[in-house]
N, C-alpha and C positions, 0 to 999 in steps of 0.2 A: 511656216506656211499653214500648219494644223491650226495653229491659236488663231489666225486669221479668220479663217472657214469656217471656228468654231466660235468667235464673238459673231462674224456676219449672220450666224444661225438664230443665235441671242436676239440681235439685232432685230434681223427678220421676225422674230416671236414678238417682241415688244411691240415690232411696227402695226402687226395685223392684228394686236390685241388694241395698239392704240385707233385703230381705223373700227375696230370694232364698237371700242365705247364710244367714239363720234357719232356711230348712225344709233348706239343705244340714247344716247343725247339729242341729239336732232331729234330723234323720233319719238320718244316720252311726251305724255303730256306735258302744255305748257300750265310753268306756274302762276302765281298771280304774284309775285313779290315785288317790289315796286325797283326801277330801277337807279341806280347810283347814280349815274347822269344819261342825258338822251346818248341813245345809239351806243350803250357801255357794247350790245350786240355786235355791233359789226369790230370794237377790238377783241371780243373775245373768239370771233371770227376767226383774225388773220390769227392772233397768237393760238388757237387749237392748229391751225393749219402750218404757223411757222414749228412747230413742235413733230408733226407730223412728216414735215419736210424733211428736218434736221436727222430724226427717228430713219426714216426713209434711204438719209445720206450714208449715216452711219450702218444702215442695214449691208449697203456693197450699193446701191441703185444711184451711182455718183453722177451719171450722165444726168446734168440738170434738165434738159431739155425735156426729155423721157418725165424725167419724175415731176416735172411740172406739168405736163400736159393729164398725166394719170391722176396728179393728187387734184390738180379743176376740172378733170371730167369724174369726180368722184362727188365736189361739192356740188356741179350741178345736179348733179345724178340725187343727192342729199335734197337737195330743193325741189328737185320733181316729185321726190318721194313724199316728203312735207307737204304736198299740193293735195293730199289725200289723205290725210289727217285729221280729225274733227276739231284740235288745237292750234293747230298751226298751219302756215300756208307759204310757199314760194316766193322769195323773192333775191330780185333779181344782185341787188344791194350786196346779201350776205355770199352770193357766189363771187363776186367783187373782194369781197374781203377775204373770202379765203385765199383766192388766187393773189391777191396785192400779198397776204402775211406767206403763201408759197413762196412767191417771188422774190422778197427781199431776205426771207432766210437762206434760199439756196446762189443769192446772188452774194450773202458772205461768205456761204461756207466758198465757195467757189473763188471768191477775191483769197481767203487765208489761206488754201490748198494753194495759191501762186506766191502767195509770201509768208506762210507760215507755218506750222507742221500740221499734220493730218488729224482727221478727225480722230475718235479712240478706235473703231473697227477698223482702222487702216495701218495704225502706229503697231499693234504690237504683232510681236513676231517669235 
């Protein structure tokens, strides 16, 4: 039970150290380098968000619901912030993509917790 408590702490650290270079990311000026293909933005989107979801799962916060609603009121929140930026600006797009790469990572961890073993903050013991 201690090893538990003490990876979900781990966990937890990771997670709000990863939530924190999001909004250092977001909120940096933008660069100018030219993009790989249009809209590469909106996958880098969901994949920072399915990363943060997963980070999030394995933190203890396994009620998908909850941590869905937290990690898209988080991206919007990243967007309104961005509306105030001399580089960057809101849109509505990139909260789309965070919430769709939320969605579909915690819609597997959530399918493999029914048919397969648990994440790592939950397996060891």
């Amino acid at each position: 039970m201690r090893n538990v408590v003490a990876s979900q702490r781990v966990w937890r650290l990771v997670f709000v150290l990863a939530l924190a270079v999001c909004v250092y990311l977001a909120l940096r000026p933008a660069g100018d380098k030219p993009a790989m293909f249009p809209h590469i933005d909106k996958l880098e989107h969901a994949l920072a968000f399915a990363t943060l979801a997963v980070l999030g799962w394995w933190a203890g916060w396994a009620m998908p619901v909850r941590l869905f609603v937290g990690l898209a009121l988080f991206g919007i929140g990243i967007e309104f912030a961005q509306s105030f930026t001399a580089t960057r600006m809101a849109d509505v797009w990139d909260a789309l993509a965070d919430m769709a790469g939320a969605a579909l990572a915690l819609w597997v961890l959530a399918r493999r917790q029914q048919v397969g073993p648990s994440p790592p903050a939950h397996s060891r013991s």
